[in-house]
N, C-alpha and C positions, 0 to 999 in steps of 0.2 A: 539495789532498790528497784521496784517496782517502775515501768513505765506508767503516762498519765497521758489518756488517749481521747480526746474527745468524741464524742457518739455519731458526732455528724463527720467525721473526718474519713475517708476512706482509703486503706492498706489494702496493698494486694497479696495475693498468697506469691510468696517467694521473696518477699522483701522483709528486711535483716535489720532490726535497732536495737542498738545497745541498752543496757542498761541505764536506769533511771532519765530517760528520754522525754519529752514533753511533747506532743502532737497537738494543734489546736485547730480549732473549726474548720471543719470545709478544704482542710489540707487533702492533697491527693500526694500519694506515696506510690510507683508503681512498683510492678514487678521488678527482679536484677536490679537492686536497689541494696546497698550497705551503707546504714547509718552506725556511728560509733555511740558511744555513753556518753550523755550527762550532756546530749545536744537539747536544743529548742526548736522545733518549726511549729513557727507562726501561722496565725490562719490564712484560710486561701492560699496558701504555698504551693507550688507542685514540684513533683520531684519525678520527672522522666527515666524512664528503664538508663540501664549504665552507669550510674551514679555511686560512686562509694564516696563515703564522709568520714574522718578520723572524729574524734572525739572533742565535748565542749564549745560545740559550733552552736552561733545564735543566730537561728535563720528569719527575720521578721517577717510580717505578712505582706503576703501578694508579690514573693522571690518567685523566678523558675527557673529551679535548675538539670539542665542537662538535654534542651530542645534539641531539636535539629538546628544542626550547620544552617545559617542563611549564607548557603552556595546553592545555585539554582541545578549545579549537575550532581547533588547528593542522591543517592536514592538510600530511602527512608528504610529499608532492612537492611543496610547496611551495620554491621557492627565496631563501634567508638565508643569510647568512652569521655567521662568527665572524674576527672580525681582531683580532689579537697583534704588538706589535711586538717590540722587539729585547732582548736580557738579560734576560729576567726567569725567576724561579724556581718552578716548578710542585713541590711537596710533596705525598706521598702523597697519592691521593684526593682531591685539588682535582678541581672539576670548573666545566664553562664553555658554557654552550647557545649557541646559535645564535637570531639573531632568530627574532621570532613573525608579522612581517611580511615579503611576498615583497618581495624587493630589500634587505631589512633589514639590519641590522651592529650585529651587539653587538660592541664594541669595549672591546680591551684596550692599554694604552699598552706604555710601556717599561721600564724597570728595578723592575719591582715584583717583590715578595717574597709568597708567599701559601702559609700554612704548611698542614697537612693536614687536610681533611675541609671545608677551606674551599669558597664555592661563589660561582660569578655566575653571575646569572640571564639571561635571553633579553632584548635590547636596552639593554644597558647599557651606561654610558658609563666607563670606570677611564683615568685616568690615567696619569702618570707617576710612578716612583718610590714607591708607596704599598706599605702594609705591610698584610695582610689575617691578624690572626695565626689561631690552630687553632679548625675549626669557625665562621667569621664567615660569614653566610648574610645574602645581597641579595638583594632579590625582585625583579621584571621592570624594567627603564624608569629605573632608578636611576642619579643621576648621583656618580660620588667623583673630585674633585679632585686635583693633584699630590698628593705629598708628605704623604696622609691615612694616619695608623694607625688601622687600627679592632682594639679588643680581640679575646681571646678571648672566643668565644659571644657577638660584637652580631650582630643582627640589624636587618635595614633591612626596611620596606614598602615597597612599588612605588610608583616615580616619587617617593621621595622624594629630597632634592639633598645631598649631601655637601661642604664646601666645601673647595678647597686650603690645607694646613698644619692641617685639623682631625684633631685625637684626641678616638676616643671611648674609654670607662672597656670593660671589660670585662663581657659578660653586658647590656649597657643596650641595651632596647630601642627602635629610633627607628620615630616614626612621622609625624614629621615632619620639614622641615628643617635642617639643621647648618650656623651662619653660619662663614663660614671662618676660620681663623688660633685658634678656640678650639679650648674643653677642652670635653667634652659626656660627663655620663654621672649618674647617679644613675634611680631608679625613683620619680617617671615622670623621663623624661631632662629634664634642662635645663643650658642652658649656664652654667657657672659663672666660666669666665675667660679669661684667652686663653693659648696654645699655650706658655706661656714657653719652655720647653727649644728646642721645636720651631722655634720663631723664634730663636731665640740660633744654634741647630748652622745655620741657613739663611744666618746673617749678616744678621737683620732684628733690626739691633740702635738705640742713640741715637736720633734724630730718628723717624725709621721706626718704632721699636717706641713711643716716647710716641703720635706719631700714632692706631698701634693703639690704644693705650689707651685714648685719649680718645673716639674712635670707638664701642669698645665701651660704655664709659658713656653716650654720648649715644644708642645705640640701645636699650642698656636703659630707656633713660627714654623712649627711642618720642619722641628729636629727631632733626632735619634733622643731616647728616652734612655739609652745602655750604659751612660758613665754615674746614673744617678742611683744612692743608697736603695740595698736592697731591701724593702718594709714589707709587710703582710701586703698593705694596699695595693702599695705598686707592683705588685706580683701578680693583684690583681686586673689592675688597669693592664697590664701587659697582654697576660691571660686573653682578658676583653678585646683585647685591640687586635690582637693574633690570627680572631673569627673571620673570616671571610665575613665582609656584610653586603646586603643585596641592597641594601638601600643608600650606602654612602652615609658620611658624615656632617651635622649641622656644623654651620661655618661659627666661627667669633663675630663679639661684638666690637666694637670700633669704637673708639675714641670718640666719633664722630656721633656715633648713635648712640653712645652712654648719653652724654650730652640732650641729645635730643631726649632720653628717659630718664631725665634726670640726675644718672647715675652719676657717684662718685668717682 
């Protein structure tokens, strides 16, 4: 099908949309630009050189994707990229750099949802399927797994690791760590238990989700994780845990401080 372009919208020569695309008002598209089919950008959108987009993305108005790095020693002909794959939904004012290294790729997955004023930073790694609700700000080099909700107003430090099926609490600021399949949120953050909901809706239920459990307990207690059944998860959480991390791990909650948040 036919792209639907509006007249006020400005394309550059060298940039690439798929079929049956939608372009609306005042959107800027530049050059070295690949958008897939059967996307939407909203008006006033911009879309900065290095930018490719798989297919079915819903970009609404006043996104910009693909700035410059906010790193002060970038220089601006430098060549990086920004990669987006396929379904996902761009909300007012999200916004998404472009690496800080030439050859670079901050990297966006697939089916994620990222509500407005939301931001990712320059060499970041996002997933598939994750939720970034209004106002969530990651700083450079951060990695967030499948399937992660992060609150309103969390905020990440750079290079820290986000793990797949984690939720953070809204407003919690991370500055380290987040093991995967938990909950993570209090000030200062710490991990209080694991993902329940989020694993029930994933179908990481019976055998699989005790497994979980018992996991989490023995790394709260800073034990070996090697006598416990081997399930898809825990191969993953293993996997995860294996990475070098630069930032270190968020601590547990305590008895003491469930208590104080009411917790069970």
């Amino acid at each position: 099908m036919a792209n639907t372009i509006h007249p006020t919208a400005y394309i550059a020569d060298g940039a690439v949309l798929g079929d049956n695309t939608h372009v609306g008002p005042f959107a800027v598209i530049a050059a070295q630009v690949v958008i897939g089919a059967n996307c939407s950008i909203g008006a006033h959108t911009v879309i900065q050189p290095y930018v490719t987009m798989g297919d079915g993305n819903i970009v609404h108005p006043q996104v910009v994707l693909g700035d410059l790095p906010q790193d002060t020693s970038f220089k601006a002909e430098t060549v990086s990229w920004l990669h987006i794959g396929d379904d996902n939904v761009f909300r007012e004012g999200f916004t998404a750099h472009r690496a800080s290294v030439a050859g670079g790729v901050t990297r966006i997955g697939s089916g994620g949802y990222f509500m407005n004023n939301s931001h990712v930073a320059h060499d970041c790694e996002i997933g598939d399927k994750v939720i970034f609700a209004n106002n969530v700000a990651i700083g450079g080099f951060v990695a967030v797994g499948n399937n992660v909700f992060l609150g309103g107003n969390v905020v990440a430090h750079q290079f820290c690791r986000i793990g797949a099926y984690a939720i953070v609490q809204g407003t919690t600021g991370l500055n380290m760590d987040v093991i995967p399949f938990t909950m993570v949120g209090g000030r200062p953050a710490r991990h209080f238990r694991l993902n329940t909901l989020g694993l029930r809706r994933a179908g990481i239920v019976g055998e699989r989700y005790k497994v979980l459990e018992a996991a989490y307990r023995l790394l709260k207690a800073k034990q070996s994780l090697a006598e416990l059944q081997e399930t898809p998860e825990l191969i993953v959480l293993k996997q995860w845990l294996a990475v070098k991390s630069k930032r270190g791990l968020h601590g547990f909650m305590t008895a003491a401080v469930k208590d104080r948040h009411g917790e069970e």
